[in-house]
C-alpha positions in Angstrom: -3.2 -8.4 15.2 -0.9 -10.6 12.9 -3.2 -12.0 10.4 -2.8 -16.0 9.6 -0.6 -17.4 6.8 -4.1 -17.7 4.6 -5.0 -13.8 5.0 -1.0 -13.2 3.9 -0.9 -15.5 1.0 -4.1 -13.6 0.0 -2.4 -10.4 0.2 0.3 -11.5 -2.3 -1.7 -12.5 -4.5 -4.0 -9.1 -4.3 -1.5 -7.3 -4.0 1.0 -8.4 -6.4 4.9 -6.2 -6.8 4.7 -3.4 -9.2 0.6 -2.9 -8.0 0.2 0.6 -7.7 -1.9 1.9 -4.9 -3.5 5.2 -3.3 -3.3 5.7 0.1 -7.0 5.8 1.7 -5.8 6.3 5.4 -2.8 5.6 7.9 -2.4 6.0 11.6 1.2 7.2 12.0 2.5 11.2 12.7 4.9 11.5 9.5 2.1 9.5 7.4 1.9 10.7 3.6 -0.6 13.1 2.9 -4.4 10.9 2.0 -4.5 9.9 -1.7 -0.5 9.8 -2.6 0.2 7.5 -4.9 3.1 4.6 -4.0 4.5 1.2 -5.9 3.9 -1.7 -4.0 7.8 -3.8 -3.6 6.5 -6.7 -1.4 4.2 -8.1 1.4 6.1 -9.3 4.6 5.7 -11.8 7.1 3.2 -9.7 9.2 0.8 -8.4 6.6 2.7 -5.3 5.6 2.4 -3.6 2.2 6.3 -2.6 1.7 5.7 0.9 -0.6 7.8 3.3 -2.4 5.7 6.2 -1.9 5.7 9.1 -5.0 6.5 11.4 -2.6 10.1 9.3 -1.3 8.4 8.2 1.5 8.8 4.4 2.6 6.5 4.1 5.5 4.8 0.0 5.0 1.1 -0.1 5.0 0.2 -2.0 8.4 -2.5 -4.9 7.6 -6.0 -3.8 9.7 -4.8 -0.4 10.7 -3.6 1.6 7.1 -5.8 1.1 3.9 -4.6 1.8 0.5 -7.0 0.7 -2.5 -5.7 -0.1 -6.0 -5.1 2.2 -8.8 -6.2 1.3 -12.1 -3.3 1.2 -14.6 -4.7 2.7 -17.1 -6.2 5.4 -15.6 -4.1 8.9 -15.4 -2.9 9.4 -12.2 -4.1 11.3 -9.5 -0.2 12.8 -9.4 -0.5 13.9 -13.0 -3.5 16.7 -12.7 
């Protein structure tokens, strides 16, 4: 389901570049492992989170099917321990 222009204009602004995020769950076979960390680089047309995954990964975030939550920025990363 391609969500409407209002739903991706919300994403933008939610999820602004540079946010960094944790990934909570995604439906695809070569998916990073649950709770890597990524940089969010954009939102596209569709919905998408584009990501830079920690691990070198690229794989976007697919609006109602992944779900990544926010990571505090100045909290010590998951990564780090």
């Amino acid at each position: 389901m391609i969500p409407k222009r209002e739903k991706i204009a919300e994403l933008k602004t939610q999820f602004p570049n540079s946010t960094r995020v944790k990934l909570v769950k995604m439906k695809d076979a070569c998916a990073p492992k649950i709770c890597t960390l990524g940089t969010l680089h954009g939102v596209d047309d569709i919905g998408s989170l584009l990501l830079k995954w920690d691990n070198g990964s690229n794989l976007h975030v697919i609006y109602s099917v992944d779900l990544v939550e926010k990571v505090k920025p100045n909290c010590k990363e998951e990564s780090e321990k």
